[in-house]
PLY file of the C-alpha trace (Angstrom):
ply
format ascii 1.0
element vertex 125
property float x
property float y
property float z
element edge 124
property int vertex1
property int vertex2
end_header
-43.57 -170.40 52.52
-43.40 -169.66 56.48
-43.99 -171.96 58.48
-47.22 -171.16 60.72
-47.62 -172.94 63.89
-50.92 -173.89 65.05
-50.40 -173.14 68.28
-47.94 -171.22 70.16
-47.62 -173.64 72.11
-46.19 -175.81 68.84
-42.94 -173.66 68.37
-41.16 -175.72 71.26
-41.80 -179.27 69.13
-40.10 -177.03 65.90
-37.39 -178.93 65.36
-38.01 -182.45 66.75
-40.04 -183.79 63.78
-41.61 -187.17 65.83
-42.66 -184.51 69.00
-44.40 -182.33 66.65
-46.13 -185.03 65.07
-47.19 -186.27 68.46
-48.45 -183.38 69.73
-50.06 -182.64 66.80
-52.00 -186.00 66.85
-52.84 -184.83 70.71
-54.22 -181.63 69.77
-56.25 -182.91 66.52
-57.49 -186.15 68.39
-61.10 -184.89 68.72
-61.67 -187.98 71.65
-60.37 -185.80 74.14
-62.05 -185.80 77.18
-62.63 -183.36 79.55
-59.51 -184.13 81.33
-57.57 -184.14 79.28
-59.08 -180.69 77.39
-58.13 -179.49 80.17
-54.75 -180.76 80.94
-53.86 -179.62 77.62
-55.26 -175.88 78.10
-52.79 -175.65 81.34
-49.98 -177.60 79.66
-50.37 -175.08 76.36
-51.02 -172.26 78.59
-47.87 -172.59 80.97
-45.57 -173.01 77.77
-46.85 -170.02 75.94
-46.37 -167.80 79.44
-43.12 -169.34 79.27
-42.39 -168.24 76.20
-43.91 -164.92 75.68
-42.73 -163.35 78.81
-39.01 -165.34 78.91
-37.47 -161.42 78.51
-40.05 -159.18 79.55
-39.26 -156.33 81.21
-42.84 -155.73 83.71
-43.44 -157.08 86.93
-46.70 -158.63 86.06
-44.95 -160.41 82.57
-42.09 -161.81 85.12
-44.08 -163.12 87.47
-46.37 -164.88 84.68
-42.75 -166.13 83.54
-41.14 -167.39 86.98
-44.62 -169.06 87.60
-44.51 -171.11 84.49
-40.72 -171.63 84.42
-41.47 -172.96 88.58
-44.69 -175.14 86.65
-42.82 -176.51 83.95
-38.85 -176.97 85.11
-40.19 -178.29 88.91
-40.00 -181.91 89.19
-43.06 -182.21 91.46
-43.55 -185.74 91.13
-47.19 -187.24 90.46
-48.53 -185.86 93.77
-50.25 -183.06 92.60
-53.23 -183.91 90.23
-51.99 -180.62 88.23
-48.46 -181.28 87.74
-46.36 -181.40 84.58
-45.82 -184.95 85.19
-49.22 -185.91 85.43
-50.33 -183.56 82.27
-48.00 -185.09 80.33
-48.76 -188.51 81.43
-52.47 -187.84 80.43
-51.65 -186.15 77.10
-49.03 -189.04 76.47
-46.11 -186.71 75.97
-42.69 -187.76 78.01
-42.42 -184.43 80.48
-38.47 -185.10 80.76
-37.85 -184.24 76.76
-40.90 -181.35 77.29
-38.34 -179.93 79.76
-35.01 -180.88 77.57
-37.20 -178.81 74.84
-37.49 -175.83 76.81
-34.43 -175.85 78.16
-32.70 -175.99 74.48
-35.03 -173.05 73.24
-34.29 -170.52 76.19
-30.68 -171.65 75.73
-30.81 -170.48 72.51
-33.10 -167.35 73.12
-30.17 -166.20 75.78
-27.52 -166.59 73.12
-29.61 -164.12 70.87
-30.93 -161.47 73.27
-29.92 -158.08 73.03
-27.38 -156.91 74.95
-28.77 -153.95 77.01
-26.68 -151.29 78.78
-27.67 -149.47 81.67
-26.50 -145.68 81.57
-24.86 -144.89 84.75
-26.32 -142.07 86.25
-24.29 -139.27 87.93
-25.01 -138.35 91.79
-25.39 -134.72 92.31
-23.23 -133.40 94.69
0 1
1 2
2 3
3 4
4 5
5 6
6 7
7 8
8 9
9 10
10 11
11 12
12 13
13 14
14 15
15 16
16 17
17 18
18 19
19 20
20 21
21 22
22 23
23 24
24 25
25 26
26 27
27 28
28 29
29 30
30 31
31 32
32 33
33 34
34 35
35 36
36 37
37 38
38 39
39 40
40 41
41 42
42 43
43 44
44 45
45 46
46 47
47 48
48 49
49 50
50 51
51 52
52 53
53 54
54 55
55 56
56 57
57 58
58 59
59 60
60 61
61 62
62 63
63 64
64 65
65 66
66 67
67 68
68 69
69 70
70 71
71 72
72 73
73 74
74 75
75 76
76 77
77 78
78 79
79 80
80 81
81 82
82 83
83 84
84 85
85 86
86 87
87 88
88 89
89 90
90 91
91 92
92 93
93 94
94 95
95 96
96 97
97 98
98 99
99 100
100 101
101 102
102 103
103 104
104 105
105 106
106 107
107 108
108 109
109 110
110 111
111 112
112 113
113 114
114 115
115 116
116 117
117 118
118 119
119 120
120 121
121 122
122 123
123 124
C-alpha cells in the first residue's frame, strides 16, 4: 500500500510520527476558527510553494519558491500578525522544528537532484 498524504502540505511531517499526528489532529479538529482556517491555508500554502517549486526551472515557479523559502526560513519574530511564528503559535505547532523539517527535506532533495550540464556553446568567429 502507498502511503497517500492528505495534504501536500503533510509530506514534510513524513517521517516524524508525533508531528504528523499533531498536525493531523490540527487539520481534522473541526473547532477551527476563522483564524486559525486561515492561518492554516497560508501556513499549508507557503509549504506546498516551497515544495513544488524547490527546483523549478521558470521565473514565475522561483519567485513563488524564494517567497516561501523568505516566509518560512525568516525568523520575523511575532511582529507581524502573518508570520510563521505567529501561525504556528495559533495552530500549536513549534515553528523552530517546522523549519528543522524543511531544512532536512531540501537537504535531502539536493542530494537527489539531477545533475544537469550546460552545453557550452561555441562563439562564431
Amino acid at each position: 500500500m502507498v502511503y497517500e498524504p492528505i495534504f501536500k502540505t503533510q509530506l514534510v511531517f513524513q517521517e516524524d510520527i508525533l508531528a504528523t499526528a499533531r498536525y493531523l489532529e490540527t487539520i481534522r479538529n473541526n473547532r477551527l476558527s476563522p483564524e486559525e482556517k486561515l492561518m492554516l491555508a497560508i501556513l499549508q500554502n507557503a509549504i506546498e510553494c516551497f515544495q513544488k517549486y524547490f527546483d523549478s526551472r521558470t521565473v514565475r515557479a522561483r519567485n513563488l519558491f524564494t517567497e516561501a523559502e523568505e516566509w518560512l526560513m525568516k525568523d520575523t519574530g511575532k511582529d507581524w500578525i502573518f508570520s510563521l511564528e505567529n501561525a504556528c503559535e495559533t495552530l500549536r505547532l513549534n515553528s523552530d522544528y517546522v523549519r528543522k523539517l524543511l531544512r532536512d527535506w531540501k537537504r535531502k532533495r539536493y542530494k537527489h537532484r539531477p545533475k544537469i550540464r550546460v552545453a557550452k556553446q561555441s562563439r562564431a568567429a
